[in-house]
C-alpha positions in Angstrom: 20.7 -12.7 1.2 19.7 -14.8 4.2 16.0 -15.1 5.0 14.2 -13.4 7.7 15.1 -15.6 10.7 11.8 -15.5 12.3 10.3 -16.6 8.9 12.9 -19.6 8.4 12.4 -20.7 11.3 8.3 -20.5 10.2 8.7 -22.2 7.3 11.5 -25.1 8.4 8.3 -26.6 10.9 5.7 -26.6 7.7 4.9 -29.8 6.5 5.6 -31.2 3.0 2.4 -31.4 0.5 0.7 -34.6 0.6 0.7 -36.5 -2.9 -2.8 -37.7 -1.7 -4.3 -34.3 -1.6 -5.1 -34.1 -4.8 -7.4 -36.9 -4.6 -9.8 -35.0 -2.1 -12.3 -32.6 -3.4 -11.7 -29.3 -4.0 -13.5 -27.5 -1.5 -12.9 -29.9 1.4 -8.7 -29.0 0.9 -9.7 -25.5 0.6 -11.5 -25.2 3.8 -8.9 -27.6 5.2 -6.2 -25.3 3.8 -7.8 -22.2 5.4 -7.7 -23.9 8.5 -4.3 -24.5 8.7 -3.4 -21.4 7.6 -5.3 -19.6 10.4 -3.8 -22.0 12.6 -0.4 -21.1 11.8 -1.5 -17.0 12.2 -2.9 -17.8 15.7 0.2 -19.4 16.8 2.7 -16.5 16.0 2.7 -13.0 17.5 0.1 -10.5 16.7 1.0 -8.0 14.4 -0.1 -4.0 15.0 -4.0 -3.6 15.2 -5.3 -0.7 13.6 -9.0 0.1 15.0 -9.7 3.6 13.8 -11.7 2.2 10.8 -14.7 1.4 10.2 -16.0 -1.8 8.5 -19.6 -2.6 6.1 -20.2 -6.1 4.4 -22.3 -5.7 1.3 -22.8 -7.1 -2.3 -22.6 -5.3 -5.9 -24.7 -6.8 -8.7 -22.3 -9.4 -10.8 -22.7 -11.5 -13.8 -23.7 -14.5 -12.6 -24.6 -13.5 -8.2 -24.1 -10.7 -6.2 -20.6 -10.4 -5.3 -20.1 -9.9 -1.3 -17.5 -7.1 -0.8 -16.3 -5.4 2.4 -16.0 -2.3 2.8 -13.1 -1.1 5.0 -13.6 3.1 5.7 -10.5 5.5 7.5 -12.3 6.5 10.5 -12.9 10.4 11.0 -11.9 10.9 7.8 -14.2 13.5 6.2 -14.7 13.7 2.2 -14.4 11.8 -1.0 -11.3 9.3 -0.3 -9.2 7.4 -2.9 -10.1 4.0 -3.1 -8.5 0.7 -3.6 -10.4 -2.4 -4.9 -8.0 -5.2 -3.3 -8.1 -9.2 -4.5 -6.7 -11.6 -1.9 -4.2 -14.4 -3.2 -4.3 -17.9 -3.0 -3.7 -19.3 -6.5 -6.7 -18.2 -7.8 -8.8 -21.3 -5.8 -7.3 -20.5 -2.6 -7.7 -18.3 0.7 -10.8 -16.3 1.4 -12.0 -12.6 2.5 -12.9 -13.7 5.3 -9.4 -14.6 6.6 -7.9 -12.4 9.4 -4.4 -11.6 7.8 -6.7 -10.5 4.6 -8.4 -8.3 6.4 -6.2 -7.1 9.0 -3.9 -5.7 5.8 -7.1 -3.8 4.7 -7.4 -2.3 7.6 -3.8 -1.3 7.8 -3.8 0.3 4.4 -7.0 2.5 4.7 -6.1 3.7 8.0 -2.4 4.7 7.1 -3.7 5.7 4.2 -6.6 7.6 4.7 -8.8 6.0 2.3 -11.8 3.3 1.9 -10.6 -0.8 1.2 -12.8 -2.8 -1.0 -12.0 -6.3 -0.3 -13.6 -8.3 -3.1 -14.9 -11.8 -2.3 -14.3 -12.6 -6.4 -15.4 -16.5 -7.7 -13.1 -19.3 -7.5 -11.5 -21.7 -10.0 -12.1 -24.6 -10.3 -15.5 -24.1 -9.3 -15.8 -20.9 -11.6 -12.6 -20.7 -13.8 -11.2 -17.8 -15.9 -12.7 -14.8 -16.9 -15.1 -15.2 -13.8 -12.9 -13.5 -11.0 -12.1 -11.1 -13.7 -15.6 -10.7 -14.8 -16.8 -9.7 -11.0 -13.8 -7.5 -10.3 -14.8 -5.2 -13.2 -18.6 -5.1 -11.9 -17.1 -3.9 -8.5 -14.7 -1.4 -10.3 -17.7 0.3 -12.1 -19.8 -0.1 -8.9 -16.7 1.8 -7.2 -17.1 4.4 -10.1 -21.0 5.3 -10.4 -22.8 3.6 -7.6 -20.5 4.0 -4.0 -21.5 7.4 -3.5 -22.7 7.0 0.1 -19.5 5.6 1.1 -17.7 8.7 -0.6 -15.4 7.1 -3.2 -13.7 9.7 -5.4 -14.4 7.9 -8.5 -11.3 10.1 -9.9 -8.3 8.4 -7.2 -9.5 4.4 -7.4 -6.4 2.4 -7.4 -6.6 -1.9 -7.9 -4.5 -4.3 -6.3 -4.0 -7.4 -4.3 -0.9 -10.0 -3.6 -0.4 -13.0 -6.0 -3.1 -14.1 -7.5 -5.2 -11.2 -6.5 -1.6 -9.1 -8.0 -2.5 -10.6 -11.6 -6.3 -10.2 -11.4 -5.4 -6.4 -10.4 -2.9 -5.5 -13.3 -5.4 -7.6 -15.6 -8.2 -5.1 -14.9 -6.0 -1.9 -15.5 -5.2 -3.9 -19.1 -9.1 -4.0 -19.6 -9.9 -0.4 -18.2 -7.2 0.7 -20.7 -8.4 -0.8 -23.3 -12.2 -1.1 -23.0 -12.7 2.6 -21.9 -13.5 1.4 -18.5 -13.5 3.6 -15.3 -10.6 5.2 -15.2 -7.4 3.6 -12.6 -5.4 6.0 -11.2 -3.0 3.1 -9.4 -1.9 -0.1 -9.1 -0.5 -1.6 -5.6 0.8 -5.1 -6.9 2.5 -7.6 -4.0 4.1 -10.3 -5.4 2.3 -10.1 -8.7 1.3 -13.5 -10.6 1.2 -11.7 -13.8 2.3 -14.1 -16.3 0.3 -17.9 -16.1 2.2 -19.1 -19.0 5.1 -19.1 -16.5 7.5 -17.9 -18.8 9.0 -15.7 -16.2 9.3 -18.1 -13.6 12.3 -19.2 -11.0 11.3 -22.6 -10.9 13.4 -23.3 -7.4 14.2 -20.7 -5.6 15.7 -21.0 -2.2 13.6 -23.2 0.1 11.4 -24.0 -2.5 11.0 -27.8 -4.1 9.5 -29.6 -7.2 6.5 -29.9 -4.6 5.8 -26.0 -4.8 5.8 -26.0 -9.2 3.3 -28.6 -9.1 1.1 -27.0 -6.9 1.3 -23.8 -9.2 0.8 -25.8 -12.3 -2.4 -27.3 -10.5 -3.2 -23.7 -9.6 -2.9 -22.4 -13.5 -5.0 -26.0 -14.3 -7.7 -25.1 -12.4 -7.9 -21.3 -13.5 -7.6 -21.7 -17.2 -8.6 -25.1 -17.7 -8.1 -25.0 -21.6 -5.0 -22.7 -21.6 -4.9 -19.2 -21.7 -7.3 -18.0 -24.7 -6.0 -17.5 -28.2 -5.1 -13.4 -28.3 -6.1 -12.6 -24.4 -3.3 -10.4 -22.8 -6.4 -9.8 -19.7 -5.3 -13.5 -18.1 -1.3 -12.6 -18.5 0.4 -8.8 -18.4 3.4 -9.4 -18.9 2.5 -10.3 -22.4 0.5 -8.0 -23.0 1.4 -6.3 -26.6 2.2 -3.2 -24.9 1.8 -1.2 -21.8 1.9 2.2 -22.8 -1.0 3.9 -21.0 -1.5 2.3 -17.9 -1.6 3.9 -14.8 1.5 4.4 -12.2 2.7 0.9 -10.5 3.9 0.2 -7.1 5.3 -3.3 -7.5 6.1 -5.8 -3.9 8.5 -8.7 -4.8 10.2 -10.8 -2.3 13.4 -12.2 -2.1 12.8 -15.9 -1.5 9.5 -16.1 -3.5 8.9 -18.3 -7.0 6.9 -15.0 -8.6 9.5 -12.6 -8.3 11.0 -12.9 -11.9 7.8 -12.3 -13.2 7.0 -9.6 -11.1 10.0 -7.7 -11.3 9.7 -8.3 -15.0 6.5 -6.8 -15.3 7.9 -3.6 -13.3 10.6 -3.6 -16.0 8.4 -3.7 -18.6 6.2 -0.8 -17.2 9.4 1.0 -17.1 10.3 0.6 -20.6 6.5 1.9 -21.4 7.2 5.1 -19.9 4.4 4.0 -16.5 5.5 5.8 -13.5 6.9 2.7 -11.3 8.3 2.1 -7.9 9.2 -1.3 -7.3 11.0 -2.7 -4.4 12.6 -6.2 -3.5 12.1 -7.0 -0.1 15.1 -8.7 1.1 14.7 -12.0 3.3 11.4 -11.9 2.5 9.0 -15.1 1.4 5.7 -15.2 -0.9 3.3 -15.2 2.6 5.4 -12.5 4.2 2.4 -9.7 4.4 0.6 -12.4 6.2 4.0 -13.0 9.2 3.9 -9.1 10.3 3.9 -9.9 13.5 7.2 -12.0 13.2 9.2 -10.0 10.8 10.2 -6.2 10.5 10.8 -6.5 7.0 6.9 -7.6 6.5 5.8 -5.0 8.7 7.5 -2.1 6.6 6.3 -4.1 3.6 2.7 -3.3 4.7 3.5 0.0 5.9 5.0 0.7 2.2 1.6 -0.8 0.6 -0.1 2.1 3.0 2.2 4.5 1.7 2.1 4.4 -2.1 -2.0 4.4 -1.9 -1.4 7.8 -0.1 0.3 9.2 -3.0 -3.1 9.3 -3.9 -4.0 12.2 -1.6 -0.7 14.1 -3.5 -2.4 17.3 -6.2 0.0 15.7 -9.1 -1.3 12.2 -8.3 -0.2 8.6 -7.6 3.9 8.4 -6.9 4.9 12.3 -7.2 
């Protein structure tokens, strides 16, 4: 299928990746990343504002600091809500919480949705490599669980998800909660899932992708797991995962033009085969950023919508996806 026009048209003006960029330290090309990023948001067309929620910054005790969170709250809204703790992408050292197309799809899902958006500011590689995003996510999951009480979590309807990286970091805490007897997940909203860093699922060159884009994934996967992915760990990769029997329902976002989708369809697959309640969707035309180019693209827009939509299955009596 052809891409989105309005996103070809996007990415045919990016610039190629500078060899030399690799040279400069890692948080200057972050921030300098960030900006450019922000840059190319402010230049396009707005996408929908949603205003009827209401918005706290806070911290939850972590391992190592407290962990800055925001706290994204359906407006008007009265009760215990379902909950979803969302991780940003960026490769695992990329992006921030703080960045407007972050938050604006925060605010779209817990307005649409009726429910409260934890936007996790986890630690990032290379700074702080694997298990330390993982590590913080689970002390905001039990935080979500026992201690949120005053902003009226139902600690029985939490879902965890997030796009890319923040897609793997997601489906590796369900593997954990499922195994470790953590608090209990009752869904998993998983956008263009990075759920597999051995890459063993990969589409090395999709369309409008070059040798450029695996190099910076493999530096991404360097700087997360710096020694490889741990003898026996199945938290760091899902897809290979012994099994996943057990784990709760799965709405699954892959696009069409995107390097992750093999693995992420693949994952839904697997789910399948498990016996996990899944809906998965391909979103045709459709590019790794695209929940960031809502304002540019139909297709992203109803890919947000549908994010809204599958955590307000969680408002159903039977649960998530019935």
């Amino acid at each position: 299928m052809i891409m989105d026009p309005g996103i070809a048209a996007l990415v045919a003006q990016q610039p190629a990746p500078d060899p030399a960029a690799a040279a400069i330290p890692v948080a200057e090309r972050r921030e300098a990343l960030e900006v450019g990023f922000a840059a190319m948001l402010d230049a396009l067309p707005s996408g929908p504002v949603f205003d009827d929620v209401d918005i706290v910054e806070a911290t939850v005790p972590g391992p190592e600091r407290d962990i800055p969170i925001r706290i994204f709250r359906s407006r008007g809204v009265a009760g215990d809500l379902p909950a979803l703790l969302f991780f940003f992408g960026g490769g695992f050292w990329m992006r921030t919480y703080n960045s407007p197309d972050n938050i604006g799809a925060c605010r779209q899902t817990a307005s649409q949705a009726r429910a409260v958006v934890i936007e996790i500011d986890y630690a990032l590689a290379p700074e702080h490599p694997y298990p330390a995003a993982h590590l913080e996510g689970r002390a905001v999951l039990e935080w979500m669980a026992t201690g949120a009480g005053e902003y009226r979590i139902d600690p029985a309807r939490i879902a965890v998800g997030g796009q890319s990286a923040g897609g793997g970091l997601a489906a590796g805490l369900a593997l954990w909660s499922r195994d470790a007897g953590g608090p209990p997940i009752a869904l998993q909203v998983l956008e263009v899932p990075g759920v597999d860093v051995s890459l063993a699922q990969f589409d090395p060159l999709p369309d409008g992708y070059t040798a450029d884009d695996l190099a910076g994934l493999i530096e991404c996967l360097n700087f997360y797991l710096p020694d490889g992915i741990p003898a026996g760990d199945q938290i760091a990769a899902p897809l290979r995962a012994d099994t996943l029997e057990g784990l709760p329902p799965a709405f699954i976002v892959t696009a069409e033009h995107d390097y992750l989708r093999a693995m992420g369809d693949a994952y839904a697959a697997r789910l399948r085969e498990a016996g996990v309640p899944v809906v998965s969707v391909v979103y045709g035309g459709q590019v790794h950023i695209s929940p960031a180019l809502a304002g540019i693209s139909v297709g992203a827009r109803a890919w947000r919508a549908q994010v809204a939509w599958a955590m307000s299955t969680l408002h159903s009596p039977d649960g998530a996806l019935k």
